[in-house]
C-alpha positions as CSV (number, residue, x, y, z in Angstrom):
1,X,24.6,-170.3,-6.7
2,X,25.5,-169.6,-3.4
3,X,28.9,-167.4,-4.2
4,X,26.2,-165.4,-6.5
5,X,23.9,-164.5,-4.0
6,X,27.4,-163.7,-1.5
7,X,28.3,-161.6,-4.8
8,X,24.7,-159.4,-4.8
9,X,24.9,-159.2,-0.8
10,X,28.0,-158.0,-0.9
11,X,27.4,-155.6,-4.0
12,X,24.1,-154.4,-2.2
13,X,25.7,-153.8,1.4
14,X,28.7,-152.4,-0.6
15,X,26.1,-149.3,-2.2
16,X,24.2,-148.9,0.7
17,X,27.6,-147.5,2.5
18,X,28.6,-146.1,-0.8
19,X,24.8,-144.3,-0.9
20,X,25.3,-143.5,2.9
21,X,28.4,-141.7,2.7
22,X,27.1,-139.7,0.0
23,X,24.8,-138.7,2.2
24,X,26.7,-137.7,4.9
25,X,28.9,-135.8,2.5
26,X,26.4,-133.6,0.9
27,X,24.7,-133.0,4.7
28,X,28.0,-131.7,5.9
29,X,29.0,-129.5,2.4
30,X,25.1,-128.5,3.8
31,X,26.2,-127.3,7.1
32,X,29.5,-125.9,6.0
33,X,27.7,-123.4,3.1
34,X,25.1,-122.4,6.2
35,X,28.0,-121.5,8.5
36,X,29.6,-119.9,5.6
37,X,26.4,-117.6,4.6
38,X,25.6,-117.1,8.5
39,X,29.1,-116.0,9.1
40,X,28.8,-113.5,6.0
41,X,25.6,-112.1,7.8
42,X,27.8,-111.6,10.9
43,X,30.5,-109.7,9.1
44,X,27.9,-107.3,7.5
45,X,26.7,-106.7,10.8
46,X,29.9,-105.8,12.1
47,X,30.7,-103.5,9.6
48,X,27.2,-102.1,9.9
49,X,28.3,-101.6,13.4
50,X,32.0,-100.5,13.0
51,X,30.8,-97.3,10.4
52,X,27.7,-96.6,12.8
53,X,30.2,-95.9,15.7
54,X,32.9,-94.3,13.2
55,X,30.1,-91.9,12.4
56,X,29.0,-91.8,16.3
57,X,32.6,-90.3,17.1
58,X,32.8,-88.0,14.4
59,X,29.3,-86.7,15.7
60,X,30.6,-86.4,19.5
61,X,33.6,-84.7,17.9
62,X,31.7,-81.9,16.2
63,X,29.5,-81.4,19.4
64,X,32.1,-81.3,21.3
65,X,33.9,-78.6,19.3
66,X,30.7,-76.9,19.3
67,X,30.4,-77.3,22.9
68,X,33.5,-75.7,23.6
69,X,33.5,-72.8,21.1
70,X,30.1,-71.7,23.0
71,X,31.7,-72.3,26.5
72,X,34.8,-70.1,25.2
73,X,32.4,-67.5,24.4
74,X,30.8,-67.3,27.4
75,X,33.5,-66.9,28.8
76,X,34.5,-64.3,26.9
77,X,31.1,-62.4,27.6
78,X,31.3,-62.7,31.5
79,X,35.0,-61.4,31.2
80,X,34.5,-58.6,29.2
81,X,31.0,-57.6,31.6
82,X,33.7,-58.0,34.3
83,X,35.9,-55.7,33.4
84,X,33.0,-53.0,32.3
């Protein structure tokens, strides 16, 4: 009688652990898929932010072309009221 109830105590003890690490294994494969989707918010963001200052440069580029196209004109103008 007495190895039977060692036997159950055991058994019990032995799925509690068994339960417990099944726990602990699901709360981690938890953790990792939020780091995983929290990190793919991250990487959206930085290639939000990588084509927003691709497209910052190309507008600074065009301005400055602009910019000196007109100075290169006026330039021009105050040259040729120079010389008439």
């Amino acid at each position: 009688m007495l190895m039977l109830l060692l036997a159950v105590v055991l058994l019990v003890v032995l799925l509690v652990f068994i339960a417990y690490y099944i726990s602990i294994y699901n709360r981690l494969q938890s953790l990792r898929n939020g780091a995983e989707a929290t990190l793919g918010q991250v990487r959206v963001a930085l290639k939000k932010r990588l084509d927003m200052i691709e497209q910052l440069v190309e507008s600074v580029k065009s301005y400055a072309r602009f910019e000196r196209e007109t100075f290169e004109s006026i330039t021009r103008m105050r040259a040729s009221l120079g010389r008439a």
